[in-house]
C-alpha positions, 0 to 999 in steps of 0.5 A: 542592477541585473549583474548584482542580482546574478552574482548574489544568486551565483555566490549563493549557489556556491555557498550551498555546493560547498556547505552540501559537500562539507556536510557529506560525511565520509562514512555516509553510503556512497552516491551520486554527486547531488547538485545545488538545489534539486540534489540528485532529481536529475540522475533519478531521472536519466536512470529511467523514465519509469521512476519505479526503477529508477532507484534499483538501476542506481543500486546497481551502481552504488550497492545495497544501501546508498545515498541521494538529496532529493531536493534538499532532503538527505535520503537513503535508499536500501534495496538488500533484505538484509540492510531494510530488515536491520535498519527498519527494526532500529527504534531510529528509525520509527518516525516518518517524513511528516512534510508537503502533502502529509503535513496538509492532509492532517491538518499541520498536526501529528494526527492518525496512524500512518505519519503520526509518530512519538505519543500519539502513534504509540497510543492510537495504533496499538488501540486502533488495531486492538479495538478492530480485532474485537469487530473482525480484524484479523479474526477469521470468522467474523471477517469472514461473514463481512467478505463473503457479504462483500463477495456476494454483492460482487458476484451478483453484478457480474451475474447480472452482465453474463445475464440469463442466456449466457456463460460467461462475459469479458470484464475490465479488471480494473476496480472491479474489486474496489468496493468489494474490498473498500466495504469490508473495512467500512462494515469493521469501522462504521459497523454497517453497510447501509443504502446511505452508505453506499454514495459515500462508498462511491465517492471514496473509492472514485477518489481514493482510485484517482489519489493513488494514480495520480502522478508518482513524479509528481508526489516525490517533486511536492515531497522535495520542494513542498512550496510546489504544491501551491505553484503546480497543484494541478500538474503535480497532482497535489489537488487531485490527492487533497481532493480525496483526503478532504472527501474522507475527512467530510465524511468522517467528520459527519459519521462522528459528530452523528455518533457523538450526538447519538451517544449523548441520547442513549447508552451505547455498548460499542460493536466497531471503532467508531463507536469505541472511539466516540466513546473514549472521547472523555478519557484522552481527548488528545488521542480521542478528538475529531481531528485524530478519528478523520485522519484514522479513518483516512489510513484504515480505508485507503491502506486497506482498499488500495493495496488490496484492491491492487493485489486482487488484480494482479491475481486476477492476472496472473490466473488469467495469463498461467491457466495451468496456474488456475487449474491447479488451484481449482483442483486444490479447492475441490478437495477441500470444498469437493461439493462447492462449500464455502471455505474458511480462512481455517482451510489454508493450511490445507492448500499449500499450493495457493500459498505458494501462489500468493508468495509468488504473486507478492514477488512478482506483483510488488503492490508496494515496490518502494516501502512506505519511507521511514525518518531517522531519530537519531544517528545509526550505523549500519555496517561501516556506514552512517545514517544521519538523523532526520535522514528520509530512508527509503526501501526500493525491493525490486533488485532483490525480488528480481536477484538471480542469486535469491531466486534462480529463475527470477523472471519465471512465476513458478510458484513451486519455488515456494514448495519442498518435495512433499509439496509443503510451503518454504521459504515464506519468510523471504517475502518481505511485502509488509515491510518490518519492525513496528513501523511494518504493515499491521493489515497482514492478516487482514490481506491474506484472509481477503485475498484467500476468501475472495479469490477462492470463492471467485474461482468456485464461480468461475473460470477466468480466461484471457477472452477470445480473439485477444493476446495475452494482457501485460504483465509488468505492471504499472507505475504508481504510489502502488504498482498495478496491471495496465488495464486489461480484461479478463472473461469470467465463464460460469463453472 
């Protein structure tokens, strides 16, 4: 009985190698020869143990756009500007890979922001973003009031640490802006920061940390084989992550069905996205329902708090280990703010210098070194190859952030490479960070004035140094769903 079964699982395996080579088109971006079943896991995995390069060293072979089968999904990988901005902007290329653990934390539904696609995405995004710009996203003074309550609050806690006899501390880095950062879209949403808030505040950060640092390997293995999320859970990671979507959809749900009770009490003239979205419950309840606000409220915290919290961390770094880098700024700051004002967003474009250090932060950080995978619609070409429909298409930019021909010097961080003899900003449009098209990152705006307001306002406080007696921290960063520094510590001296 033992040898039918063999042969049957055998013959089953041939049909499939021949069907998977059959259905490779000549005109497909070349690449590795995929095995029966688990595709190409096995050449991602011999290429590095650190799955973040594992994608570039495979370009290095097969070039700017090539394919894999990641289990039995037809993929595309893309590591040229040129190929992720003409293909990102092809309206084909607009959908998401909605499967595994995307599919789970939304319920089996088209839902949210993020993964949501075809009515609901081309409704719900464009209100989402426009409803936040009327309560602060992305106006600078109203944002501005919002960070700098945040930026107060941090700055407290760690005056609290140095304490009254002392000029300095060394700090572990490592979430030290989390909930600065995490409160600043809280206050844009909810339209509030209060003592009852503050648990959930917590709860959602602790979470939200352990989502994104769960295991990377393990995230692409559910992806691949989605039916391994219920066999491995824990080692895959996949409970870790439904942990945190299930924690953001309770509270969610319990700030909505409150608003909702309270706008059936009184009037209600709408000051964030809460309110406003309770209130158009009447008008689209496809759009407008409870579901669709839990996993919105999940995209808007968790895109804007991760990234950005990543972000503030590799800056903290690289001010720390370029000292001469840290200066430069500060003596920027002091002529724009000589007796210590606050600055405003309005005062960047008086200091290129920290542009430049952004741009050169952004090359060199990479928080999101592989772009958020997009899915074909349709068939579409891209020079003499072919992208099938419902082919997953992922975006890998280390090789070109890393290019000798793009950037000359590419393991140096220099951020006058982003500066002409006159010392004004160029080359700004070569950072490719929030991706492209009407798929990209709509929080661009929201992250330059963050990272802006928070990080001058810090070194108006303090000197940030590597502390005594310790070498200087690593400075490759740490494999994730988002890249960030290993864990480090930095000393914040009182200036």
């Amino acid at each position: 009985m033992f040898v039918y079964y063999a042969l049957a699982v055998i013959i089953s395996l041939l049909i499939y190698y021949f069907l998977l080579k059959n259905d490779h088109s000549s005109k497909e971006p070349p690449g590795p020869k995929p095995w029966p079943i688990i595709g190409n896991l096995l050449d991602l995995a011999k290429a590095s143990d650190n799955m973040t390069l594992s994608m570039g060293i495979l370009a290095e072979k097969y070039g700017e756009i090539y394919s894999l089968k990641i289990g039995s999904k037809r993929t595309v990988i893309l590591t040229s500007k040129e190929a992720m901005q003409t293909i990102f902007t092809n309206e084909a290329t607009f959908a998401r890979d909605f499967s595994g653990m995307f599919a789970d934390r939304s319920f089996n539904k088209n839902l949210g922001i993020a993964f949501s696609e075809g009515e609901v995405w081309e409704k719900l995004r464009p209100w989402a973003f426009k409803t936040l710009k009327e309560y602060g996203f992305g106006k600078s003074s109203d944002m501005e009031h919002f960070i700098q309550v945040s930026s107060q609050r941090l700055f407290a806690s760690i005056d609290a640490i140095i304490g009254i006899d002392k000029k300095s501390c060394d700090l572990d880095v490592e979430l030290l802006f989390n909930n600065p950062i995490l409160s600043i879209m809280w206050q844009m949403v909810v339209g509030r920061i209060s003592p009852n808030d503050e648990p959930h505040l917590k709860l959602i950060g602790e979470k939200g940390y352990a989502f994104i640092r769960a295991s990377i390997f393990g995230t692409g293995i559910v992806n691949a084989f989605p039916f391994l999320r219920f066999v491995f859970p824990k080692a895959l990671g996949y409970d870790v992550q439904m942990d945190f979507f299930k924690t953001c959809n309770a509270i969610a749900l319990k700030l909505f069905q409150e608003m909702e009770q309270k706008s059936k009490k009184s009037h209600i003239t709408p000051t964030n996205l809460l309110e406003a979205f309770v209130l158009n419950c009447g008008t689209d309840p496809k759009i407008f329902n409870s579901e669709n606000f839990q996993l919105t409220f999940q995209d808007l915290l968790l895109a804007s708090t991760d990234t950005t919290n990543s972000f503030m961390e590799i800056v903290t770094l690289y001010l720390a280990a370029y000292p001469d880098v840290q200066e430069k700024i500060y003596q920027e700051i002091l002529t724009v703010a000589e007796n210590g004002e606050e600055l405003s967003f309005a005062d960047r474009k008086k200091m290129p210098y920290i542009q430049a250090f952004f741009l050169e932060t952004h090359r060199k950080g990479r928080v999101l070194q592989n772009m958020v995978p997009r899915r074909a619609l349709s068939d579409l070409a891209y020079k003499d190859y072919i992208i099938k429909k419902d082919t997953i298409i992922m975006a890998d930019t280390r090789l070109y952030y890393e290019s000798e021909e793009n950037w000359t010097d590419p393991d140096a961080f220099r951020p006058e490479r982003f500066l002409n003899e006159d010392g004004q900003i160029v080359n700004a449009g070569s950072i490719i960070s929030f991706s492209f098209g009407k798929r990209n990152c709509p929080g661009e705006l929201y992250a330059n004035i963050v990272s802006f307001l928070l990080t001058t306002s810090l070194l108006q406080r303090y000197k940030l140094s590597v502390p005594k007696g310790q070498e200087i921290p690593r400075l490759d960063l740490k494999p994730g769903l988002t890249l960030k520094p290993y864990p480090f510590q930095a000393a914040f001296t009182k200036r």
